[in-house]
C-alpha positions in Angstrom: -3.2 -6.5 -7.8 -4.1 -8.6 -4.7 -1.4 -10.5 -3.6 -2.7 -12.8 -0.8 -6.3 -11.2 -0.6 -8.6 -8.9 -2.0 -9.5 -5.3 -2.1 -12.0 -3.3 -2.5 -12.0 -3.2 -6.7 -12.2 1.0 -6.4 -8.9 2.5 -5.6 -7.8 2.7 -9.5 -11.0 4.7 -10.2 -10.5 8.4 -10.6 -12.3 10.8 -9.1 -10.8 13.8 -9.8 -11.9 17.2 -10.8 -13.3 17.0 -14.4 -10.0 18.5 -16.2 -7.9 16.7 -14.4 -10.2 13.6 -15.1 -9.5 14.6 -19.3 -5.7 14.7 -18.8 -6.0 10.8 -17.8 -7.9 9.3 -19.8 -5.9 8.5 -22.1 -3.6 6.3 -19.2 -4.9 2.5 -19.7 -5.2 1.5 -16.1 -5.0 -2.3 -14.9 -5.9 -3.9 -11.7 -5.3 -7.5 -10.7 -7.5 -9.3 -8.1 -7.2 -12.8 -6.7 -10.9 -12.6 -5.7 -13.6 -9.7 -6.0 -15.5 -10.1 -8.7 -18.9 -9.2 -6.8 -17.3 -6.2 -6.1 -16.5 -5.4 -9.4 -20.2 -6.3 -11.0 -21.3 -3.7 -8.4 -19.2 -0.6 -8.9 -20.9 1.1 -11.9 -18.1 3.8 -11.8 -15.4 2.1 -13.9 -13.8 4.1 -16.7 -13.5 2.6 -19.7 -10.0 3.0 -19.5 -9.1 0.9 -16.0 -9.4 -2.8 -16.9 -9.8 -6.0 -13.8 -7.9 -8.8 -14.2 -8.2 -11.7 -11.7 -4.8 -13.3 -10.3 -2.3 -13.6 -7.9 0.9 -11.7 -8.4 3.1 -14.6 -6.5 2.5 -16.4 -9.6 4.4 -15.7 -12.5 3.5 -13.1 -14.4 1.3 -13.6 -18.1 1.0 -9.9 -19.7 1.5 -9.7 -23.4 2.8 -6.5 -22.7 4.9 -4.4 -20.3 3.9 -1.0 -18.7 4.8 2.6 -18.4 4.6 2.7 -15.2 4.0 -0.2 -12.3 2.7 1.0 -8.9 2.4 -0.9 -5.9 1.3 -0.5 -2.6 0.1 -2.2 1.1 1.4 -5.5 0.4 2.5 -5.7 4.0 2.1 -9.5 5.3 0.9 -10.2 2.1 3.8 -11.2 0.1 5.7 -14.5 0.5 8.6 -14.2 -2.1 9.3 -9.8 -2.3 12.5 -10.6 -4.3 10.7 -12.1 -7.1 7.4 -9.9 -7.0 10.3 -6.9 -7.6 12.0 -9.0 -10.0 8.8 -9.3 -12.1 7.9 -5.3 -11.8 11.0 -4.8 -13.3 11.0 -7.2 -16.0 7.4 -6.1 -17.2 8.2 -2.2 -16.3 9.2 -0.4 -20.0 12.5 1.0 -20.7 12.2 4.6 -19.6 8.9 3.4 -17.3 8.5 4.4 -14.0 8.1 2.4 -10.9 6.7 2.9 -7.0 6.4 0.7 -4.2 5.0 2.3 -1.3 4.8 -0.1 2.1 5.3 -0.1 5.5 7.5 -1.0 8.4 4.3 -1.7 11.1 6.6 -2.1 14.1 5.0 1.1 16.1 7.3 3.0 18.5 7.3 6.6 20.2 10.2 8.8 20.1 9.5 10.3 23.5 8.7 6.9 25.5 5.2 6.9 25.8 5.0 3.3 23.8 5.5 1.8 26.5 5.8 -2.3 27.0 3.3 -2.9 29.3 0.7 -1.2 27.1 -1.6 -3.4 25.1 -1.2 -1.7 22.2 2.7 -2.9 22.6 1.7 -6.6 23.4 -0.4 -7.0 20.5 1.6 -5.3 17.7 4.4 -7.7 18.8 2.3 -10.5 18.4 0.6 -9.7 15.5 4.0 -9.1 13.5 5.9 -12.4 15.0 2.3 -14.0 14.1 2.4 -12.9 10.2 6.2 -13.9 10.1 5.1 -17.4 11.4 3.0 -17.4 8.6 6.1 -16.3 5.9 4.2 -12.9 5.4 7.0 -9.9 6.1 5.1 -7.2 8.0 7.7 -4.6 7.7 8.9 -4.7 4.0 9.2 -1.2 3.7 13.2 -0.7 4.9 13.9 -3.7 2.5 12.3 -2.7 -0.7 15.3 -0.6 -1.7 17.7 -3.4 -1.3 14.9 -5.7 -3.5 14.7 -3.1 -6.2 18.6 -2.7 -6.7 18.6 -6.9 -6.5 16.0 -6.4 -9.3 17.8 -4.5 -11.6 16.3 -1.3 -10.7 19.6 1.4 -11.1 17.9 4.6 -9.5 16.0 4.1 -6.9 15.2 6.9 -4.8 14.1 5.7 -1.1 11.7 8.1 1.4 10.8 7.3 4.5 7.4 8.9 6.1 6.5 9.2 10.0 3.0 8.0 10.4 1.3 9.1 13.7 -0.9 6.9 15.3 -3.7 9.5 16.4 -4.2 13.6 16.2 -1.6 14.0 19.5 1.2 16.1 16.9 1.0 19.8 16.9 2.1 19.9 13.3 -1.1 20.8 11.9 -0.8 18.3 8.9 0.2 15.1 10.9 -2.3 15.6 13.0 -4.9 15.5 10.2 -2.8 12.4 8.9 -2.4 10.8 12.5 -6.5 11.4 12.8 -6.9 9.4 9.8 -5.1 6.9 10.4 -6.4 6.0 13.7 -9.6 6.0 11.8 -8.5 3.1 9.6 -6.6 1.2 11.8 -9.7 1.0 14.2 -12.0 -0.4 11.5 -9.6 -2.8 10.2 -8.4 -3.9 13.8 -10.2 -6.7 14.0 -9.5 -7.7 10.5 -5.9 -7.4 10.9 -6.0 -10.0 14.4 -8.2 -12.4 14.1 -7.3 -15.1 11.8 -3.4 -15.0 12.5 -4.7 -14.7 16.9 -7.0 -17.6 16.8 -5.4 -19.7 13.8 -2.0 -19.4 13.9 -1.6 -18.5 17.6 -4.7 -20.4 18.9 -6.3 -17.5 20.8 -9.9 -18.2 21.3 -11.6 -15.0 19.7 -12.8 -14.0 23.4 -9.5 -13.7 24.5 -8.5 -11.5 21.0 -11.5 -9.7 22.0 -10.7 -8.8 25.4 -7.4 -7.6 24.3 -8.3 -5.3 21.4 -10.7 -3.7 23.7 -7.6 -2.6 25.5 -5.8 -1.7 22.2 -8.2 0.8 21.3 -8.2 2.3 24.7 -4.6 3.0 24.2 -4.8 4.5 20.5 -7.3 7.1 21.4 -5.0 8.0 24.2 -3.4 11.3 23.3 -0.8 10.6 25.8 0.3 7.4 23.4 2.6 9.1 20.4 2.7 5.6 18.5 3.3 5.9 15.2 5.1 3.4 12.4 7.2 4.4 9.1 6.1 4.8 5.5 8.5 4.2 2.4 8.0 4.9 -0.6 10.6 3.7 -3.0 10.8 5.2 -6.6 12.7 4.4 -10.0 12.4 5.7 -13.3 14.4 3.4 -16.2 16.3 5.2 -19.2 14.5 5.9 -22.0 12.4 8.1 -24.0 9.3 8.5 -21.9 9.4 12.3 -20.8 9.2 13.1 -17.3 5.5 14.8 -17.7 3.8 11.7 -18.7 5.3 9.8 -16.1 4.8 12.3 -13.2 1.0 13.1 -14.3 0.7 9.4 -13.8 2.2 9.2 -10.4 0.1 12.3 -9.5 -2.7 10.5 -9.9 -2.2 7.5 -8.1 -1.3 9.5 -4.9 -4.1 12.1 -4.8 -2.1 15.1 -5.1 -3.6 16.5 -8.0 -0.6 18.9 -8.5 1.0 20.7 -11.9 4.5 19.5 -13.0 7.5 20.6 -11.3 9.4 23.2 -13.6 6.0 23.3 -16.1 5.3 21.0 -19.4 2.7 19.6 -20.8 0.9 17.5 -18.3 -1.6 15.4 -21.1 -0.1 12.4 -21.5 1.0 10.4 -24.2 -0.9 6.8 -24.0 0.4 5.2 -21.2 -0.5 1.6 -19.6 -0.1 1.7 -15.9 -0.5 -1.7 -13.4 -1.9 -1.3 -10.0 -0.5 -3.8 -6.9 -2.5 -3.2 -4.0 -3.8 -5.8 -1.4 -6.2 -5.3 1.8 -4.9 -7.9 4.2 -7.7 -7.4 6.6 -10.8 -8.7 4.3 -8.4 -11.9 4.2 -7.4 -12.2 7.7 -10.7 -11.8 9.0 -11.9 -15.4 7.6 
C-alpha cells in the first residue's frame, strides 16, 4: 500500500523457486497503490492470486474483509497519523492473524566516531530528517512502532532491532554484503530522497542540493565512514486458530528467506489473504 507515494507495483510478486512458488499460491495477496497504474498495465508477471487496489492508507480503511496476515514496510516520512495507520492494521488483521511492520530509524551514526559533524554526509542527514518532520512525515518511526502496536491493541508484540551498515567497511562477512547493498540503494535513490523537501520546503536551489550530495557520496563510499542507521521489525500474532505454519510460510515469503518451518509441519497453507503496506518515498519526493 502506498501511503504518501508510489512504488514500483512488483514487490508482492513471487519469484521463488517453483515448489516454493506451489506452496503459495493459494495465499491471496493485496497491494494498495495511491498512483501506479502504468506500472501495473506493464508488469505482465502478476499472479493471479496478488490483486492492486488503488488508495491511500491515511484514509480510512473500506475492505469487506479482514486479513490473515497485514505486512508493512518503508513507510518512513511517509505517514502523517502512525497511531491510526496501526489502529487500522489491527482492526482489519483476523483473530489469530499475524502482523509485521518493518521500518527505520534513518538517523545515521558510527559506533567508533568516524560520523563525524563536519562530514557532509552528517549535514545533510540532519537536514533531510528535520526537513520531513517540517513536513509532519516521521523519518524514524521504527523505535516507536512498538509503543503504536501496544496503543493499537496489539497484546504480543515482539520488537527487533537490526544494524544497517552504510557501505562494505564490516568484517562480518554478511554485513558487509548487506552494507554493500545498501550503499547501492541509497545512492540511486539519493537524489530522490532530497530534492523536493531541499528545494521546496527548505528553499535550496537544486544547484546548491547538487553540490552537496556530490560531497555525500564522496563520504559513503569512504571505507573510513562506518555510518550506518537501525532497522525494526516489530511482530504480533493475535489468538486464534490460525496454526503457526500458515502464518510463518507467509512471513517467509514476504522476507525472501525461503526457509522450512522451525520445529517442522506442514508448510502448504490453508487459504490465507495477506495485505501488503509498502511506499517508495523517493519516486514522490523527486517531483
Amino acid at each position: 500500500m502506498a501511503a504518501a507515494a508510489p512504488s514500483t507495483g512488483n514487490e508482492p510478486v513471487i519469484e521463488a523457486d517453483p515448489e516454493v512458488k506451489s506452496s503459495l499460491a493459494s495465499i491471496d495477496i493485496f497491494k494498495l497503490e495511491l498512483s501506479g497504474l502504468p506500472t501495473l498495465c506493464q508488469t505482465t508477471r502478476i499472479p493471479p492470486n496478488v490483486k492492486f487496489e488503488v488508495d491511500d492508507c491515511e484514509e480510512p480503511w473500506t475492505f469487506q474483509e479482514k486479513f490473515d496476515v497485514v505486512h508493512a514496510r518503508y513507510l518512513a516520512a511517509a505517514v502523517k497519523d502512525w497511531p491510526r495507520l496501526t489502529a487500522q492494521a489491527f482492526q482489519f488483521t483476523k483473530p489469530g492473524g499475524y502482523a509485521e511492520f518493518q521500518d527505520y530509524d534513518l538517523e545515521y551514526y558510527s559506533e567508533d566516531g568516524t560520523l563525524g559533524e563536519e562530514l557532509s554526509i552528517s549535514k545533510w542527514i540532519t537536514t533531510l530528517l528535520q526537513a520531513s518532520r517540517d513536513f509532519q512525515r516521521d523519518p524514524c518511526p521504527g523505535p516507536k512502532l512498538e509503543g503504536w502496536m501496544r496503543d493499537a491493541g496489539f497484546a504480543d508484540v515482539q520488537a527487533t532491532r537490526y544494524k544497517i551498515p552504510i557501505g562494505p567497511w564490516p568484517k562480518d562477512k554478511h554485513l558487509k554484503t548487506v552494507g554493500a547493498w545498501n550503499l547501492v540503494q541509497i545512492e540511486e535513490g539519493l537524489e530522490a530522497f532530497t530534492l523536493r523537501l531541499f528545494t521546496q520546503t527548505l528553499g535550496w536551489r537544486t544547484e546548491e542540493v547538487q553540490v552537496l550530495l556530490a560531497e555525500v557520496r564522496k563520504n559513503l563510499r569512504d571505507p573510513k565512514v562506518h555510518a550506518q542507521f537501525d532497522l525494526g521489525i516489530l511482530e504480533e500474532q493475535a489468538e486464534g486458530n490460525l496454526k503457526d505454519s500458515d502464518m510463518l510460510i507467509g512471513v517467509t515469503q514476504l522476507r525472501g528467506l525461503w526457509t522450512e518451518a522451525r520445529g517442522g509441519g506442514d508448510l502448504t497453507p490453508a487459504s490465507l489473504s495477506l495485505l501488503v503496506l509498502k511506499t517508495d518515498t523517493s519516486s514522490d519526493l523527486i517531483k
